[in-house]
C-alpha positions in Angstrom: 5.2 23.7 26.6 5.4 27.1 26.6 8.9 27.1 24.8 6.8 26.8 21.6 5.1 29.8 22.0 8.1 31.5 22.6 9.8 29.8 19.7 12.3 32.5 17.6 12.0 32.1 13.8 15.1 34.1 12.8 18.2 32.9 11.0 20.7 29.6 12.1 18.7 29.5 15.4 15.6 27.9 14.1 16.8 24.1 13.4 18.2 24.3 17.4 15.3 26.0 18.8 13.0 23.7 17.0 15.3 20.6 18.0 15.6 21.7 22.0 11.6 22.5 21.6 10.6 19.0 20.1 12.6 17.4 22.6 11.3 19.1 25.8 7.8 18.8 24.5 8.2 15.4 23.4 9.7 14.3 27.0 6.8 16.5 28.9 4.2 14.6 26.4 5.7 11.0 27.3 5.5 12.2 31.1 1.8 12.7 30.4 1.1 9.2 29.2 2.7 7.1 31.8 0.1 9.2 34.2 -2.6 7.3 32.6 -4.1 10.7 32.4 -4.3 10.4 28.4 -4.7 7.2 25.4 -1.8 6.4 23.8 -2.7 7.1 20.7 -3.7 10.3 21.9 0.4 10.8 22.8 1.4 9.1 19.8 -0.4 11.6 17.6 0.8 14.6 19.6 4.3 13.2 19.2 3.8 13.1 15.6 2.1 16.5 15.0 5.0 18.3 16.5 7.6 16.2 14.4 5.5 17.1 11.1 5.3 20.5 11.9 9.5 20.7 12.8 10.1 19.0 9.2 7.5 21.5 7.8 9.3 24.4 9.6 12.5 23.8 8.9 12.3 22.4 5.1 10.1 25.6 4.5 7.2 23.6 3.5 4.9 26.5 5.8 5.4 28.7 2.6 3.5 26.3 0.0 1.1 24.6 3.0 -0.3 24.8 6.9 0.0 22.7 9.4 -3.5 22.9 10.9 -4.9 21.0 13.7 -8.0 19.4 13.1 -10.9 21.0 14.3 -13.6 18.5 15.1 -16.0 21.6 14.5 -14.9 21.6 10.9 -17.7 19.1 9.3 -17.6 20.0 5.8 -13.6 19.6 5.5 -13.7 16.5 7.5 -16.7 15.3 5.4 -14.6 16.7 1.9 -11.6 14.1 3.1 -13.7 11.0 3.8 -15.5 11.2 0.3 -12.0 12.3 -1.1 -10.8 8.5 0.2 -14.0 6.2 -0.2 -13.6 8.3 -4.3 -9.6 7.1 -4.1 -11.0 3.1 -3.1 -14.3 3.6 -5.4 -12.1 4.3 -8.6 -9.0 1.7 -7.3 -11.8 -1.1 -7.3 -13.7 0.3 -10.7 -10.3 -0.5 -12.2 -10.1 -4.1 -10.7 -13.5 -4.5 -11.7 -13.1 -3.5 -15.8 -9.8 -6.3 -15.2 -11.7 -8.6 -13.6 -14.8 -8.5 -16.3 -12.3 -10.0 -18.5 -11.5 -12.8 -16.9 -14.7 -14.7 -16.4 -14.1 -16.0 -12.4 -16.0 -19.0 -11.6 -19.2 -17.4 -9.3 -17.8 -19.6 -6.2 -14.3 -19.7 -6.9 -11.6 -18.9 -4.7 -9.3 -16.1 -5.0 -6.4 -14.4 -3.1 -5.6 -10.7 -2.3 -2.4 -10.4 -1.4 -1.1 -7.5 0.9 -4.7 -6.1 0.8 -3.9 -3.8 3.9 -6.2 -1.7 5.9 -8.1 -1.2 2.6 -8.7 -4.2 0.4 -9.3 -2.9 -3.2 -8.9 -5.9 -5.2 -12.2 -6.9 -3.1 -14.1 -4.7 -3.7 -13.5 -4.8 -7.6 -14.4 -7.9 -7.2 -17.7 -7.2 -5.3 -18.6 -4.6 -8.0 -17.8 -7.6 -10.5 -20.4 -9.3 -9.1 -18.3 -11.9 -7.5 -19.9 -14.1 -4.6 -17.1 -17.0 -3.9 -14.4 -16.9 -1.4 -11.7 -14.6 -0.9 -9.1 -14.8 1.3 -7.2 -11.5 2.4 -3.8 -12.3 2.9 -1.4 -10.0 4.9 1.3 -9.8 7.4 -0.1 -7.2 9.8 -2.9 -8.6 11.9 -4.4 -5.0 11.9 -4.7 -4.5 9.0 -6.4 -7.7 7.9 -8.9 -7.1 10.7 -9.7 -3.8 9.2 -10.1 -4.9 5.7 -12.4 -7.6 6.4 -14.3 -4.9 8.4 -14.4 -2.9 5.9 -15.7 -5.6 3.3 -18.8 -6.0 5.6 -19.5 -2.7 5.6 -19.8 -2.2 1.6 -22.0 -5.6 2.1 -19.3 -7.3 -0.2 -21.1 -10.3 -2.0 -18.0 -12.6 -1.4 -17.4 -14.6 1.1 -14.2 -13.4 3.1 -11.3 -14.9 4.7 -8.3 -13.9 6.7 -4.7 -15.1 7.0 -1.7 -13.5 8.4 1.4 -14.6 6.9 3.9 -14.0 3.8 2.6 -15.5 0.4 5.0 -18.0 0.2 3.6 -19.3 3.0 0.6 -20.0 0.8 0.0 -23.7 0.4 0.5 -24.9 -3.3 -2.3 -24.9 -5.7 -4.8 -22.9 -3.7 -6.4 -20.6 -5.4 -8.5 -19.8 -8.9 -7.0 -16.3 -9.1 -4.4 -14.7 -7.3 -4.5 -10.6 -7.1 -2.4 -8.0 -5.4 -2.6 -4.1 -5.7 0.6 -2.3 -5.6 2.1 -5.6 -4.0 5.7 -5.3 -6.3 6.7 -1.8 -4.1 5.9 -3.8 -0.8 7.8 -6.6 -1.7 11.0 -4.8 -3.1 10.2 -2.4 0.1 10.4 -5.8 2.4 13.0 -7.5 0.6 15.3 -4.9 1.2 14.7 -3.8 4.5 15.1 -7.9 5.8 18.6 -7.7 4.0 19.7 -4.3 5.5 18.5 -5.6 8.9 16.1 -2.2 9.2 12.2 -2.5 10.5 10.0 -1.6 7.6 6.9 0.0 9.7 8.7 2.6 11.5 9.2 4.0 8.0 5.8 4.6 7.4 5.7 7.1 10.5 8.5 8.9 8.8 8.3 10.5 5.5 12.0 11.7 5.1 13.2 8.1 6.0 10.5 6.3 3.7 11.9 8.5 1.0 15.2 8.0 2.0 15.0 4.2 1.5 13.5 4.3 -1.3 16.4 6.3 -2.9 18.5 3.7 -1.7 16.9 1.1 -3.4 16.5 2.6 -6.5 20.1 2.5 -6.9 20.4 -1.7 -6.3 19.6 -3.1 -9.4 20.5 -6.7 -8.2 17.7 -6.6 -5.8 15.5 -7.4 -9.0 17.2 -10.4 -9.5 17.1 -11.5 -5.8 13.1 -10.9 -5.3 11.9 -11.9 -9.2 13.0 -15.6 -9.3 11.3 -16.8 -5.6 8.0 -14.5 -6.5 7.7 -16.5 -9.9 8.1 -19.5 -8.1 5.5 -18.6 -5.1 3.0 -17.0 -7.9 2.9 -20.4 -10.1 2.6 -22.6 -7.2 0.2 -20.8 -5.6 -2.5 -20.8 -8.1 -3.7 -24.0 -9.4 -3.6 -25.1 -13.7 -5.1 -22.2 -15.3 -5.0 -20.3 -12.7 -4.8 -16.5 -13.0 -2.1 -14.2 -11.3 -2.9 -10.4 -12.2 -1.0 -7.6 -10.0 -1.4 -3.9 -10.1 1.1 -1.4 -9.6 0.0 2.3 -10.8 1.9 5.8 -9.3 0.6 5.4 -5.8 -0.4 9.0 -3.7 2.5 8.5 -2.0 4.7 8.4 -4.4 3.4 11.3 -6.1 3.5 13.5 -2.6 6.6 12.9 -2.0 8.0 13.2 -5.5 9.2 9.6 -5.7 8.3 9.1 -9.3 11.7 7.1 -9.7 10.0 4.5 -7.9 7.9 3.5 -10.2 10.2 3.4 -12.6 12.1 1.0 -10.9 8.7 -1.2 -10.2 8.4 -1.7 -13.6 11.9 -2.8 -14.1 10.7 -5.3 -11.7 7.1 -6.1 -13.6 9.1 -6.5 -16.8 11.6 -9.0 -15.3 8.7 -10.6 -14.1 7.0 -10.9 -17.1 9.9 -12.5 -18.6 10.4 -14.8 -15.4 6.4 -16.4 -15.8 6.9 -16.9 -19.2 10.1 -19.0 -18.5 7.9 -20.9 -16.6 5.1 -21.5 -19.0 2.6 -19.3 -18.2 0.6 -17.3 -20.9 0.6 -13.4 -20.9 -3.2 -11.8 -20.7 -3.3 -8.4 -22.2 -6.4 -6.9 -20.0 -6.2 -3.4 -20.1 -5.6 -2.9 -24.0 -6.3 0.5 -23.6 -5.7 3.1 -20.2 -8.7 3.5 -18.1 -9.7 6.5 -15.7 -12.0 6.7 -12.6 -12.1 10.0 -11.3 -8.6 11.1 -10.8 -6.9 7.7 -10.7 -5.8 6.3 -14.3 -3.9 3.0 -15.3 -2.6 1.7 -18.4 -1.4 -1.8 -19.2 2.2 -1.1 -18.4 1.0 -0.7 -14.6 -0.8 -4.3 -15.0 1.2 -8.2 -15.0 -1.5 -10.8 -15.4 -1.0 -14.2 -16.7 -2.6 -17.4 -16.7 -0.5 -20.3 -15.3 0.5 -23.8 -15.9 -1.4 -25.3 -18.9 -4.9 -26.0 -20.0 -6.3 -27.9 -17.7 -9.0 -26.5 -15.8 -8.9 -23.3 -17.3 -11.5 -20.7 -16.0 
């Protein structure tokens, strides 16, 4: 390891040195885990530190920010980040919850996130709603559903929760009062492309540059929107019984700002508008419930960043 220490910052030479560097020290750090001497996810993160700080290094990102290790000493940073993410979830689900006031669930209903993740933010909107039926987290990664239904028990979440790995159109038909997904349109055009292109969607999440990179590609596909629309229509009606509600939530992510990817939400919304138009083909009613932009904390969403209709006709309406 001590080739870092040694490392020469000076003219064409950094990009190899770095590369020959990461390499070595990569090699040497998966030497280290088949000892058993160390976790995994103790060599995963190294492996990952030294490949952030190479893409720092060598895109000159050092002269804007750090890359500093975490110091376990540092309480009040490490204490500054937690609240900065429980205020990001707090303010995602005070936004569900002013949508959600609108609609009037039935108190022991059954609703649906979909693609809640490690977080599940359309729950806890609905917990600060006041809502105490059933909701079922639905997700692909077994993970992350076991973390969001974790994390639900530690709010003390008045609903009743569920889990169920699988796709939504693996959903049976009719299921549900309400159906709700938060920033589910970018993971769905995100998946839909990567199954076509043969490529393994979580490995992009390890890697910035390549998440980015993606993304610009699919930007640039306009028939995509006419490839994932139609079958989401289809899945979203069926899966919500008569007078059922569908509402989902796509604002500019974190991510997307950080990594300057605004041009992805424009194409979401390409997407929510195509939408829009395919629901209504299909008889369901728009519901305008965000008439005017709301803001919690730093987060703020308009009704543009909102499709929510109810399906099928008027019987059983909520």
């Amino acid at each position: 390891m001590g080739g870092i220490g040694q490392l020469k910052c000076s003219g064409g030479q950094v990009t190899s040195s770095l590369s020959a560097c990461l390499g070595r020290a990569a090699a040497r750090a998966v030497r280290i885990g088949r000892s058993r001497r160390y976790d995994p996810v103790e060599v995963e993160r190294f492996i990952g530190d030294l490949s952030r700080a190479t893409r720092r290094l060598v895109s000159r990102e050092y002269r804007q920010s750090s890359f500093t290790p975490r110091n376990l000493l540092r309480i009040p940073e490490r204490t500054e980040e937690l609240f900065l993410d429980l205020t990001f979830y707090w303010s995602v689900g005070q936004v569900w919850r002013e949508i959600l006031q609108q609609i009037e669930l039935p108190q022991d209903g059954r609703v649906a996130e979909v693609g809640c993740g490690y977080v599940p933010k359309v729950a806890c909107g609905l917990h600060y709603a006041g809502f105490a039926g059933t909701i079922e987290l639905i997700d692909t990664d077994a993970e992350a559903l076991s973390h969001a239904a974790r994390f639900l028990l530690l709010v003390g979440a008045r609903g009743h929760a569920t889990t169920r790995r699988g796709a939504l159109s693996e959903t049976p038909p009719a299921r549900f009062d309400a159906l709700f997904g938060n920033h589910l349109l970018d993971d769905l055009i995100l998946s839909s492309y990567c199954a076509r292109r043969g490529v393994e969607v979580g490995p992009l999440y390890a890697c910035e540059e390549r998440y980015a990179a993606v993304w610009d590609e699919i930007v640039t596909d306009a028939s995509l929107i006419d490839r994932v629309v139609p079958a989401l229509a289809d899945t979203l009606v069926a899966s919500v019984r008569p007078g059922g509600i569908v509402a989902l939530l796509d604002y500019p992510s974190f991510t997307h700002r950080a990594l300057k990817l605004t041009h992805v939400m424009s194409f979401v919304r390409q997407v929510a508008v195509s939408l829009r138009r395919a629901l209504t083909d299909k008889g369901a009613t728009s519901l305008e419930l965000l008439q005017d932009p709301v803001t919690f904390d730093r987060l703020t969403v308009s009704g543009d960043d909102l499709v929510a209709f109810r399906c099928g006709g008027s019987d059983g309406e909520l």
